[in-house]
PyMOL CGO cylinders between C-alpha atoms (Angstrom):
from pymol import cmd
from pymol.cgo import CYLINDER

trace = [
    CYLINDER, 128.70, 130.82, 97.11, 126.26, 132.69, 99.01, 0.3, 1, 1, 1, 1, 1, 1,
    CYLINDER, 126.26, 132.69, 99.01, 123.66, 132.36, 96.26, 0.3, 1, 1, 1, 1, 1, 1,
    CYLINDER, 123.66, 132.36, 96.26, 124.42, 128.48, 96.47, 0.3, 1, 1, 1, 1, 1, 1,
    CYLINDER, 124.42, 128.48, 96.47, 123.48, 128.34, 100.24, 0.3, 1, 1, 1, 1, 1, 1,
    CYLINDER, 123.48, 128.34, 100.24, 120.07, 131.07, 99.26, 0.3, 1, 1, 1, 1, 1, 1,
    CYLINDER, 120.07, 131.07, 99.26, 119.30, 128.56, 96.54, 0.3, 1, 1, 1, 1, 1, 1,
    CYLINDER, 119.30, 128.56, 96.54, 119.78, 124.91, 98.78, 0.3, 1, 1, 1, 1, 1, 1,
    CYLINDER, 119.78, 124.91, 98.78, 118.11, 126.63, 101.76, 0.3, 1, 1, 1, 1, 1, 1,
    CYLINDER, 118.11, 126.63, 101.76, 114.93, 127.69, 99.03, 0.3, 1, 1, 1, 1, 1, 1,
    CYLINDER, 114.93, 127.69, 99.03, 114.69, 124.00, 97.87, 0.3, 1, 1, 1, 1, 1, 1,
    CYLINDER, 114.69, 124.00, 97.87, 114.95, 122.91, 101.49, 0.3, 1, 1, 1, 1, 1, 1,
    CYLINDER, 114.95, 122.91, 101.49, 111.99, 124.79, 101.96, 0.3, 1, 1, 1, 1, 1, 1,
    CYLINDER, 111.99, 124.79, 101.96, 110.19, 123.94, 99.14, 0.3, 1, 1, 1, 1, 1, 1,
    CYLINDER, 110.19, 123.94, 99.14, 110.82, 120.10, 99.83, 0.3, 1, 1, 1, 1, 1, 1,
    CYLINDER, 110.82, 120.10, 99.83, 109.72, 120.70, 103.63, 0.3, 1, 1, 1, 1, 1, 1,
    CYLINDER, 109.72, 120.70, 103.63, 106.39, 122.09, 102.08, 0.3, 1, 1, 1, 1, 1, 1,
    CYLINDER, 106.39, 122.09, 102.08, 106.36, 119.23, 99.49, 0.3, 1, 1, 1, 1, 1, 1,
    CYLINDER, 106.36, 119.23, 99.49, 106.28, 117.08, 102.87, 0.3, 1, 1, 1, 1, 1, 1,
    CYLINDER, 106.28, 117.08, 102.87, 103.96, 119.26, 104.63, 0.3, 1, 1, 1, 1, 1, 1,
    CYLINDER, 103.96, 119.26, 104.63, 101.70, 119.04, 101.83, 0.3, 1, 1, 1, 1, 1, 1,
    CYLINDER, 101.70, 119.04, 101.83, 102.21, 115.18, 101.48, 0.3, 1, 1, 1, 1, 1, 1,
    CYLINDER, 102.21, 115.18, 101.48, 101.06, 115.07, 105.04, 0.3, 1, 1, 1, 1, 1, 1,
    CYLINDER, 101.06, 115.07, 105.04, 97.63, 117.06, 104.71, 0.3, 1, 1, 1, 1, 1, 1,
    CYLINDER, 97.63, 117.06, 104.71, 96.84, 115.24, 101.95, 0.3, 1, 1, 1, 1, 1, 1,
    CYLINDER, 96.84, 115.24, 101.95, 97.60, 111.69, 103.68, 0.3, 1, 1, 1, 1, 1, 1,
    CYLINDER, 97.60, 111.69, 103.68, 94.99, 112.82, 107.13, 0.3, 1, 1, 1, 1, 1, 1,
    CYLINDER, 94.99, 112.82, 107.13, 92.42, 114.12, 105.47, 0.3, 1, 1, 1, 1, 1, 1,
    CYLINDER, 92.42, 114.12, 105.47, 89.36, 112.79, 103.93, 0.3, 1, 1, 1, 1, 1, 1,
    CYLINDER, 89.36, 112.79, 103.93, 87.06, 115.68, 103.20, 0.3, 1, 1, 1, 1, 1, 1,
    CYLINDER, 87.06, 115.68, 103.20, 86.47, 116.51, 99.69, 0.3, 1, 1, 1, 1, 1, 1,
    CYLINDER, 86.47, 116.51, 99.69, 87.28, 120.30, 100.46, 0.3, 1, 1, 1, 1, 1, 1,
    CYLINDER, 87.28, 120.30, 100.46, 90.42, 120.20, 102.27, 0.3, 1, 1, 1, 1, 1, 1,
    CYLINDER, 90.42, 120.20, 102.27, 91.70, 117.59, 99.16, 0.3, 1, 1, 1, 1, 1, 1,
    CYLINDER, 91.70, 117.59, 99.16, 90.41, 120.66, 97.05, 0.3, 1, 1, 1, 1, 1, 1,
    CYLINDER, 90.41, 120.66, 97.05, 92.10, 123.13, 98.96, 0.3, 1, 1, 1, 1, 1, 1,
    CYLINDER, 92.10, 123.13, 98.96, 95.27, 120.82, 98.76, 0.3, 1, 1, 1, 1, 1, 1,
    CYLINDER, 95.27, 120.82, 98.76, 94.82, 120.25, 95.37, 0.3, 1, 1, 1, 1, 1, 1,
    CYLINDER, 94.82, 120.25, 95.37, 95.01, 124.07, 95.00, 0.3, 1, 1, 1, 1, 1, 1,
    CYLINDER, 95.01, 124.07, 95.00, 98.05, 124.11, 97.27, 0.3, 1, 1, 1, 1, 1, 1,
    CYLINDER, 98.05, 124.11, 97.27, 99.64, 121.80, 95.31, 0.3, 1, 1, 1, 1, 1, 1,
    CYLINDER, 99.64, 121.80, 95.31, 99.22, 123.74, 92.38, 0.3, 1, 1, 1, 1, 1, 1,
    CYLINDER, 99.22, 123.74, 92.38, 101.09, 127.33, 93.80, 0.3, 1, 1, 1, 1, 1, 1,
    CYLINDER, 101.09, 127.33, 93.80, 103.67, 125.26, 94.79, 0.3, 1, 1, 1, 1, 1, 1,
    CYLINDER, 103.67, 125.26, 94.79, 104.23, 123.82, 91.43, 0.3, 1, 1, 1, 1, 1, 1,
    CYLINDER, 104.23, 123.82, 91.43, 104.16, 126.93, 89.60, 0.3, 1, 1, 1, 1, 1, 1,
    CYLINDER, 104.16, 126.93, 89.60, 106.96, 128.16, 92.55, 0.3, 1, 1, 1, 1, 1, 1,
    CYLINDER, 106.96, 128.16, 92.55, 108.77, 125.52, 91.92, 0.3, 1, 1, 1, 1, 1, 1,
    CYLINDER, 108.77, 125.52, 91.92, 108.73, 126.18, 87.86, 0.3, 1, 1, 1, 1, 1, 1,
    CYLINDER, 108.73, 126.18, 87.86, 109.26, 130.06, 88.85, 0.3, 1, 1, 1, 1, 1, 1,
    CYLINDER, 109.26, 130.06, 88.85, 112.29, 128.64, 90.77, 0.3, 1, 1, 1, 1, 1, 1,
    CYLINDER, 112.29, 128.64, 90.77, 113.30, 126.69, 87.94, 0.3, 1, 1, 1, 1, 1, 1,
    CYLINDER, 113.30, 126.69, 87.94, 113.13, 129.91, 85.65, 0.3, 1, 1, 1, 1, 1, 1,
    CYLINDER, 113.13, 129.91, 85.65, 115.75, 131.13, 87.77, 0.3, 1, 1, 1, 1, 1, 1,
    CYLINDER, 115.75, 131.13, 87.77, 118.17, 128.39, 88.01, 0.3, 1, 1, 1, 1, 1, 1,
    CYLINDER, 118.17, 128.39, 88.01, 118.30, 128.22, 84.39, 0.3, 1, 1, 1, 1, 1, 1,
    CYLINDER, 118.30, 128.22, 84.39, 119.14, 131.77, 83.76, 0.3, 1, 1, 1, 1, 1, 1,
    CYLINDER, 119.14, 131.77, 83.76, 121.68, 131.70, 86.54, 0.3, 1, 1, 1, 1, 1, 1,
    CYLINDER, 121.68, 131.70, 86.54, 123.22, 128.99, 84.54, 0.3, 1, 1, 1, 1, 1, 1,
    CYLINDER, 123.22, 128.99, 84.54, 122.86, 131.20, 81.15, 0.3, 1, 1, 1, 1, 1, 1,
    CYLINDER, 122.86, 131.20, 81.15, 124.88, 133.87, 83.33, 0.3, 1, 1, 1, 1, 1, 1,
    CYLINDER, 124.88, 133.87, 83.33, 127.67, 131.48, 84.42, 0.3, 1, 1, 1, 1, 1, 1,
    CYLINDER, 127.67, 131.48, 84.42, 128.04, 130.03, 81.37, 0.3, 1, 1, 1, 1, 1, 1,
    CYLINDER, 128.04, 130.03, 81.37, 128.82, 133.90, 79.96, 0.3, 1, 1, 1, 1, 1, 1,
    CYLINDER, 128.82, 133.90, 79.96, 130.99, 134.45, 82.96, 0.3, 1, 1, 1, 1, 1, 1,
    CYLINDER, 130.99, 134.45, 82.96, 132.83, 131.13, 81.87, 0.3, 1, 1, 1, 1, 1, 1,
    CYLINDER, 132.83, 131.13, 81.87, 132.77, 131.79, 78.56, 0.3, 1, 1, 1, 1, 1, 1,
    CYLINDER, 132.77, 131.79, 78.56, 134.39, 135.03, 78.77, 0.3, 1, 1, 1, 1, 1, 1,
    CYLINDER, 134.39, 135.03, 78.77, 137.41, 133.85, 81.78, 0.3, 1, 1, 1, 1, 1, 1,
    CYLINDER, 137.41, 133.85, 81.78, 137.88, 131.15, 79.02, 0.3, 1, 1, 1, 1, 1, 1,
    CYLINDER, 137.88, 131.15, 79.02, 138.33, 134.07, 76.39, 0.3, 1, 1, 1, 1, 1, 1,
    CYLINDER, 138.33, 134.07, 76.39, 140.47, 135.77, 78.96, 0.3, 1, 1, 1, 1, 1, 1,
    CYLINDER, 140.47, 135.77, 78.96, 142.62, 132.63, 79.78, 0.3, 1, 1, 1, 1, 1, 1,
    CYLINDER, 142.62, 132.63, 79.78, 143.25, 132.11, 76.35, 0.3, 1, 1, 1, 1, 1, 1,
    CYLINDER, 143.25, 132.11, 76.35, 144.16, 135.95, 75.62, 0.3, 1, 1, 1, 1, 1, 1,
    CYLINDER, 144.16, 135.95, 75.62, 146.50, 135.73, 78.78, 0.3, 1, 1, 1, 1, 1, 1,
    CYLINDER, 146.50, 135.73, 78.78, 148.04, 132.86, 77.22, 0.3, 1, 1, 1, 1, 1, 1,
    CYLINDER, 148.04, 132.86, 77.22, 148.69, 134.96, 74.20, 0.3, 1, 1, 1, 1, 1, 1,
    CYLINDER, 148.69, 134.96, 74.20, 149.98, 137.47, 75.91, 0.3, 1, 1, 1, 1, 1, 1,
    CYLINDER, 149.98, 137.47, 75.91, 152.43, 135.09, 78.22, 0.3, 1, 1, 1, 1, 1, 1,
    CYLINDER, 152.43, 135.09, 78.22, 151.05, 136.41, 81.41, 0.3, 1, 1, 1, 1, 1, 1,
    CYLINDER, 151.05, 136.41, 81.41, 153.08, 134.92, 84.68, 0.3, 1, 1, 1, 1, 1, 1,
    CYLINDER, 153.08, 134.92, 84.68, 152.04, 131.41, 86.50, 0.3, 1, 1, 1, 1, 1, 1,
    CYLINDER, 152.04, 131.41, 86.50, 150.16, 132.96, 89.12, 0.3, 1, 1, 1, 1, 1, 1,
    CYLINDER, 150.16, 132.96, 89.12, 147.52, 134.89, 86.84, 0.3, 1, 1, 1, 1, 1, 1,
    CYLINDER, 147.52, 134.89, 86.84, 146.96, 132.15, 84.56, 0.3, 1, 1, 1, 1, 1, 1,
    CYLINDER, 146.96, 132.15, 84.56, 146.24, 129.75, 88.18, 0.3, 1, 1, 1, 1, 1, 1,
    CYLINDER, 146.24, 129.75, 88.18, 144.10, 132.41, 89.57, 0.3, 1, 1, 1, 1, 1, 1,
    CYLINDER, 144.10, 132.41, 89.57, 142.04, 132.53, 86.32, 0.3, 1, 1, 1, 1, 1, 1,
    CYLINDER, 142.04, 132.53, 86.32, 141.96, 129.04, 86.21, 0.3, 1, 1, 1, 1, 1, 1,
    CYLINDER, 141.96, 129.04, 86.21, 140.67, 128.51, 89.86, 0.3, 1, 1, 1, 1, 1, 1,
    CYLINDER, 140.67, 128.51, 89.86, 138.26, 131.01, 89.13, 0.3, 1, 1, 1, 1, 1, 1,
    CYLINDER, 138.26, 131.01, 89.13, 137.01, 129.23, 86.17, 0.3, 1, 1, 1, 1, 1, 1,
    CYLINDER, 137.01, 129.23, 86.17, 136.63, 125.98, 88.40, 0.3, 1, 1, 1, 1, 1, 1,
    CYLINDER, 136.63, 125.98, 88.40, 135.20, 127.22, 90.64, 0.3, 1, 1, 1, 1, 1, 1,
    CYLINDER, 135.20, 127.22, 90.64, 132.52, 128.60, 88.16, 0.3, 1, 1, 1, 1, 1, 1,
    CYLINDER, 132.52, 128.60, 88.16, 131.92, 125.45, 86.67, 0.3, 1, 1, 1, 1, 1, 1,
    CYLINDER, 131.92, 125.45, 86.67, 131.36, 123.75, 90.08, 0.3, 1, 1, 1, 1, 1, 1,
    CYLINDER, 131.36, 123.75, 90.08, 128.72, 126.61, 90.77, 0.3, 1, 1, 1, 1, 1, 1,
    CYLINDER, 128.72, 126.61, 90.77, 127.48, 125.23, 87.31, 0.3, 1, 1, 1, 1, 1, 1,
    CYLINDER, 127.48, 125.23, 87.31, 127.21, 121.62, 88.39, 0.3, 1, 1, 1, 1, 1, 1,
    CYLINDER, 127.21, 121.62, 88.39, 125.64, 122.72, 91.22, 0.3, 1, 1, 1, 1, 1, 1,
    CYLINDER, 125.64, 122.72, 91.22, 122.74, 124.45, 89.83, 0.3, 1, 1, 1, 1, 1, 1,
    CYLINDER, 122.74, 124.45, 89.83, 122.69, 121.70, 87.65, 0.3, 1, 1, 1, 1, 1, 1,
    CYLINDER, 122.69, 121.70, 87.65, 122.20, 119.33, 90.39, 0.3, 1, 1, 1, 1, 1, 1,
    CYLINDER, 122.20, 119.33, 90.39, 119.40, 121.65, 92.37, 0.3, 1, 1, 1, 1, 1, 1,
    CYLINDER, 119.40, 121.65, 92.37, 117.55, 122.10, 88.72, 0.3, 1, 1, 1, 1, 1, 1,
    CYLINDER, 117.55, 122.10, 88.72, 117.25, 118.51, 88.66, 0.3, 1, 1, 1, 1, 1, 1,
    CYLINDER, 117.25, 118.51, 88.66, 116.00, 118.40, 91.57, 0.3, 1, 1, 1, 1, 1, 1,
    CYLINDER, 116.00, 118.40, 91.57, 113.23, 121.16, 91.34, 0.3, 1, 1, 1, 1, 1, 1,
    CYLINDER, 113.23, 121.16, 91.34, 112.06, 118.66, 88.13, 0.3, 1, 1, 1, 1, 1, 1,
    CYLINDER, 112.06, 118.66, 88.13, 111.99, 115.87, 89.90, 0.3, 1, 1, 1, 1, 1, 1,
    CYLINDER, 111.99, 115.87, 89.90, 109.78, 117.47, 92.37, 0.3, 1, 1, 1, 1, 1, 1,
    CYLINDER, 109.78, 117.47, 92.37, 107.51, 119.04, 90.25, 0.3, 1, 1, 1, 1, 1, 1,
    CYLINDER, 107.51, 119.04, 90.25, 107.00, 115.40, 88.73, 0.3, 1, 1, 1, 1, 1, 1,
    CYLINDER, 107.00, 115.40, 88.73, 106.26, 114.36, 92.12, 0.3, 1, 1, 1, 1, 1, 1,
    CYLINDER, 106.26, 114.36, 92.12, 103.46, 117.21, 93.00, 0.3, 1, 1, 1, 1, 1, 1,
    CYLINDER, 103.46, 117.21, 93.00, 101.74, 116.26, 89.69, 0.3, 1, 1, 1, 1, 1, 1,
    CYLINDER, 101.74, 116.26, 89.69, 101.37, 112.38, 90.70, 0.3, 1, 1, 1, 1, 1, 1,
    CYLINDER, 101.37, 112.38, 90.70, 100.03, 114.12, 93.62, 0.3, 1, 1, 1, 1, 1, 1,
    CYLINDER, 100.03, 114.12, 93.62, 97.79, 115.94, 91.58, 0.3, 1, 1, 1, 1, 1, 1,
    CYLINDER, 97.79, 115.94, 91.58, 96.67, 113.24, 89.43, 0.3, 1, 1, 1, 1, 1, 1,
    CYLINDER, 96.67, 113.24, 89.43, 96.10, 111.59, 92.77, 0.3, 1, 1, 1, 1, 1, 1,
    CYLINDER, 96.10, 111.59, 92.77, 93.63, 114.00, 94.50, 0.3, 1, 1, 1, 1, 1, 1,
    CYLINDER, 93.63, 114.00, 94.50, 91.93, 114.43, 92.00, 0.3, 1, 1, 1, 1, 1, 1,
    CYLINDER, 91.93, 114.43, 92.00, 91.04, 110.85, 91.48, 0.3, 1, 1, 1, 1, 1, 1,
    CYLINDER, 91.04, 110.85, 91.48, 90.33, 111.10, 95.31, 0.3, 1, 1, 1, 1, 1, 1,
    CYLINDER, 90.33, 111.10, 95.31, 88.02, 114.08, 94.98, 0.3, 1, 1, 1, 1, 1, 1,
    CYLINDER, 88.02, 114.08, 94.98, 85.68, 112.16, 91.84, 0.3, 1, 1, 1, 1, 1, 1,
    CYLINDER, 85.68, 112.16, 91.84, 85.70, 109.38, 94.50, 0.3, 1, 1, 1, 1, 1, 1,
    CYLINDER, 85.70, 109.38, 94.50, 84.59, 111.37, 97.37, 0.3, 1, 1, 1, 1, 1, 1,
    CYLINDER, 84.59, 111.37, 97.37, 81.75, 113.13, 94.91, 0.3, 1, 1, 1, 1, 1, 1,
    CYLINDER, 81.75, 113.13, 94.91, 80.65, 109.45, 93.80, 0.3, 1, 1, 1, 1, 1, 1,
    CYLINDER, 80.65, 109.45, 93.80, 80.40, 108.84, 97.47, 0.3, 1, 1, 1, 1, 1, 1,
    CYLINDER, 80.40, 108.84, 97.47, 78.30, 111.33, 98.31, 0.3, 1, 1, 1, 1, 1, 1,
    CYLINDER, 78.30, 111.33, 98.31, 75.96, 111.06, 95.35, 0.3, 1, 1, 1, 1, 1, 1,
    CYLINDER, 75.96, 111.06, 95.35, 75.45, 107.18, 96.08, 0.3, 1, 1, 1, 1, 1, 1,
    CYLINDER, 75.45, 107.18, 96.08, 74.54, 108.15, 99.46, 0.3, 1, 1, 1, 1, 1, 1,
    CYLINDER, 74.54, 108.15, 99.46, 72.15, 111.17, 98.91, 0.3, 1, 1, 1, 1, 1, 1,
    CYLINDER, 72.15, 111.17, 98.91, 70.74, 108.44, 96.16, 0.3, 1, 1, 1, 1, 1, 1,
    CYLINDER, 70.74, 108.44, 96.16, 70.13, 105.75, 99.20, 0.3, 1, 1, 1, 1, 1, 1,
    CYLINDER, 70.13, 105.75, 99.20, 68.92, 108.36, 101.65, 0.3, 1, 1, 1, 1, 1, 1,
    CYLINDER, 68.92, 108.36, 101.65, 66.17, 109.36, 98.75, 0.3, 1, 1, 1, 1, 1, 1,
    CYLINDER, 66.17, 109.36, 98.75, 65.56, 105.64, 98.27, 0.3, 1, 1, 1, 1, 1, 1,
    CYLINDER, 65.56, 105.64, 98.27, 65.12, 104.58, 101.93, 0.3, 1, 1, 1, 1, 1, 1,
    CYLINDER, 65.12, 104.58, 101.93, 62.99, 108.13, 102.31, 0.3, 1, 1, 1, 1, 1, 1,
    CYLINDER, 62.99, 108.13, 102.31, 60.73, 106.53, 99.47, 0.3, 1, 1, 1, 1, 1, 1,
    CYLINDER, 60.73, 106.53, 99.47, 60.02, 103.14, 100.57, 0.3, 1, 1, 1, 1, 1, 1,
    CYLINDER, 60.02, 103.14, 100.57, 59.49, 104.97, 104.29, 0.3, 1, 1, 1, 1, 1, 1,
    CYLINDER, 59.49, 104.97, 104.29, 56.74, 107.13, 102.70, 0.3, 1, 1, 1, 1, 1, 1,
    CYLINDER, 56.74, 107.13, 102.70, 55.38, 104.31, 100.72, 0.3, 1, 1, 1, 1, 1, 1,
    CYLINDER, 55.38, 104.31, 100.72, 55.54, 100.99, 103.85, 0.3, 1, 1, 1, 1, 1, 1,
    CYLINDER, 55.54, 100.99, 103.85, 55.63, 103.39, 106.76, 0.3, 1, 1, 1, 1, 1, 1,
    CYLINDER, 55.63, 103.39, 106.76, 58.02, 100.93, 108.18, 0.3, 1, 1, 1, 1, 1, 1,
    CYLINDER, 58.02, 100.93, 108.18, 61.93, 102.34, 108.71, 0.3, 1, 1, 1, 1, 1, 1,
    CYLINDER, 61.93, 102.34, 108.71, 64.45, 99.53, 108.80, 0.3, 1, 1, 1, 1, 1, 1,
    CYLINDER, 64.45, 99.53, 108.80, 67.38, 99.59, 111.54, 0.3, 1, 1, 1, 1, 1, 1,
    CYLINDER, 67.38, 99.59, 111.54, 70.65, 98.98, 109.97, 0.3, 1, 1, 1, 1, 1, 1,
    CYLINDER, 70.65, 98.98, 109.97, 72.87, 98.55, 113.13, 0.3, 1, 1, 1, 1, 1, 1,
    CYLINDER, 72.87, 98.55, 113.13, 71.86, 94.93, 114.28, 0.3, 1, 1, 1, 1, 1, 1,
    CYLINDER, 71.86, 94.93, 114.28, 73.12, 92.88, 111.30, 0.3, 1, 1, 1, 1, 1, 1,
    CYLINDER, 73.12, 92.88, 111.30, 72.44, 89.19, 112.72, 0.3, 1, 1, 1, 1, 1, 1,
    CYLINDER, 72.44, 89.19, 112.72, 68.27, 90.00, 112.53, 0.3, 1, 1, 1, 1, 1, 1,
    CYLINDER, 68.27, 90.00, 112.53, 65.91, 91.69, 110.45, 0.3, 1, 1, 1, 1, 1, 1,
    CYLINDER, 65.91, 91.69, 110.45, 64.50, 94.77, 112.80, 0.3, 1, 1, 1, 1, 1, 1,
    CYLINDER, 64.50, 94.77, 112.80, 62.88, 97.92, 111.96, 0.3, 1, 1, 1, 1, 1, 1,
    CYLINDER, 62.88, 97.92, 111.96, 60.11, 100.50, 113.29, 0.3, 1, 1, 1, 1, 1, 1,
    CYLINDER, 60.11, 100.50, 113.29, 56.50, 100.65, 111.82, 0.3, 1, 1, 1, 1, 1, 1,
    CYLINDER, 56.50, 100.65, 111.82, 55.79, 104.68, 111.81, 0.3, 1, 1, 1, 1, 1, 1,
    CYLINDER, 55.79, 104.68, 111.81, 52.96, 106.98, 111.19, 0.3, 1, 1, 1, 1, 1, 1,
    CYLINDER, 52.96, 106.98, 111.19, 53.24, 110.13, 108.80, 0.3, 1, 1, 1, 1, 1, 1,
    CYLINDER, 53.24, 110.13, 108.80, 55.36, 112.17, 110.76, 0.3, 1, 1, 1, 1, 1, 1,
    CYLINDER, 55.36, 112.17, 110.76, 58.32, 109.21, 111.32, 0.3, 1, 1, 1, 1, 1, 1,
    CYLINDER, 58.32, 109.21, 111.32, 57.09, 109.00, 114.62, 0.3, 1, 1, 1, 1, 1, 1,
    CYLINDER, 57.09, 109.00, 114.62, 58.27, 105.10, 115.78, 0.3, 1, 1, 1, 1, 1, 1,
    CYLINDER, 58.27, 105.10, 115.78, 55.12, 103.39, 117.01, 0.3, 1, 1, 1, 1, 1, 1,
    CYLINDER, 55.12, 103.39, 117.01, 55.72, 99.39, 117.08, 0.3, 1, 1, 1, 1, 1, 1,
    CYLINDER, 55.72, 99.39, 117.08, 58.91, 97.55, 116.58, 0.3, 1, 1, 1, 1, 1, 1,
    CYLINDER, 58.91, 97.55, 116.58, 59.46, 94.65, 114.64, 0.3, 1, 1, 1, 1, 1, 1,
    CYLINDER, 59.46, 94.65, 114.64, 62.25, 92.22, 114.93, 0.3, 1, 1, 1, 1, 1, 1,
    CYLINDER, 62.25, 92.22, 114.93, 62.79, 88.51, 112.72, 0.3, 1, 1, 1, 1, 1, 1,
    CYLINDER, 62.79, 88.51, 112.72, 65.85, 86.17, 112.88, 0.3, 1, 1, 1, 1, 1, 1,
    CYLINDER, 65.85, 86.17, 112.88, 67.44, 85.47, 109.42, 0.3, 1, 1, 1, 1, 1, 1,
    CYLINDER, 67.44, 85.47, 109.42, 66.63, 81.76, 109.45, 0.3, 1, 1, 1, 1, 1, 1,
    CYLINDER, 66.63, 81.76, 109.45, 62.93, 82.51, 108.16, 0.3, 1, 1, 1, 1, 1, 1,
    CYLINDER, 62.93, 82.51, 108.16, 61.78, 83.15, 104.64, 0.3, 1, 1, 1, 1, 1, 1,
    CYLINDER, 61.78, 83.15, 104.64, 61.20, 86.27, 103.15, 0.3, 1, 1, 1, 1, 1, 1,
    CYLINDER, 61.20, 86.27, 103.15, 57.75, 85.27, 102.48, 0.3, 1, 1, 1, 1, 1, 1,
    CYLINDER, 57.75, 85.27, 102.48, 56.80, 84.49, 106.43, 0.3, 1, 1, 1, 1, 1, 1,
    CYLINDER, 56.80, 84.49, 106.43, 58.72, 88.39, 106.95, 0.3, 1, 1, 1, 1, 1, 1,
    CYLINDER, 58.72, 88.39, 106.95, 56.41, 90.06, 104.27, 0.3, 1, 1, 1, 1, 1, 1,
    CYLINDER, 56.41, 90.06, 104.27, 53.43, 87.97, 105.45, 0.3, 1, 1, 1, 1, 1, 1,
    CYLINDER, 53.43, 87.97, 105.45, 53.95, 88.91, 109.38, 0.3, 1, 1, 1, 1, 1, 1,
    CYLINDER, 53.95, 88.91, 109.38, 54.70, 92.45, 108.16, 0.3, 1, 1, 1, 1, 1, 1,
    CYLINDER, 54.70, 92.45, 108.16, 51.78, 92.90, 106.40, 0.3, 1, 1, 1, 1, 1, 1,
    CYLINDER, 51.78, 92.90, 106.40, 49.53, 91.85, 109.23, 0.3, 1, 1, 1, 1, 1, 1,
    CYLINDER, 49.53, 91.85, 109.23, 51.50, 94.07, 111.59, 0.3, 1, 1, 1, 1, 1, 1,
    CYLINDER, 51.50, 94.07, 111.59, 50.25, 96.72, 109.21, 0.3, 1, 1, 1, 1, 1, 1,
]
cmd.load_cgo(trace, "trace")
């Protein structure tokens, strides 16, 4: 029994981890701490399968254990031992094969868990190729808007979204005249008032 309570307390653990892990992974948003996660998630599935090694052959040993009170039981029957041997060995043989059911149930549940940490898994990493698409589109923008910067020497400002407003600059991005159009006129009266600003 006191193996029972080592083993439930273990897989407490492990599912307070599971949750611990569930939580990182929900709060954060950088690419490295999914990665380090990801990693996490991965020791803890190959404890839980190390765990699961161990269930299984602590069932292999009860089943020898009740294999061999059964062999005893039905030699003491031979033998016509009294009542109260044949009920001890048959209490003893229950409870062995509730210890059984037990590890049974906990087995199940380390497999169920390990299915869990690899939807996780699948899950990251689907969140990490995001992240790195993220970050490529936006080192690809940066280059673009550094491009048409170099080539117009005008840098456009993003923040006001009800008007068309930017800086004209010289070579070393220093702002020297601002520029600022409502989005009711054409973008042919823009480029034309642009390029006389210029």
């Amino acid at each position: 029994m006191a193996e029972d309570a080592g083993s439930r307390i273990e897989v407490a653990n492990l599912l307070s981890l599971g949750e611990d892990l569930v939580g990182v992974l929900v709060g954060s948003k950088d690419g490295e701490a999914l990665a380090q996660a990801c990693d996490g998630a991965r020791m803890l599935r190959s404890a839980c399968r190390s765990e699961s090694g161990d269930l299984e052959l602590q069932i292999k040993e009860y089943q020898e254990k009740i294999n061999s009170f059964k062999e005893k039981l039905d030699k003491a029957k031979a033998e016509t031992v009294t009542d109260e041997e044949l009920n001890t060995l048959q209490n003893e043989m229950e409870e062995k094969l509730r210890g059984e059911q037990q590890l049974r149930q906990d087995l199940r549940a380390v497999s169920d868990e390990l299915d869990n940490l690899d939807r996780q898994r699948t899950s990251i990493e689907e969140r990490k190729d995001s992240v790195k698409k993220k970050e490529k589109d936006m080192l690809k923008a940066q280059s673009m808007l550094s491009m048409c910067v170099s080539v117009t020497n005008m840098m456009p400002d993003f923040e006001d979204q009800e008007k068309i407003s930017g800086y004209i600059v010289d070579k070393n991005r220093k702002k020297l005249d601002k520029f600022e159009f409502g989005k009711t006129m054409s973008p042919v009266e823009i480029c034309d008032k642009l390029w006389k600003m210029i």
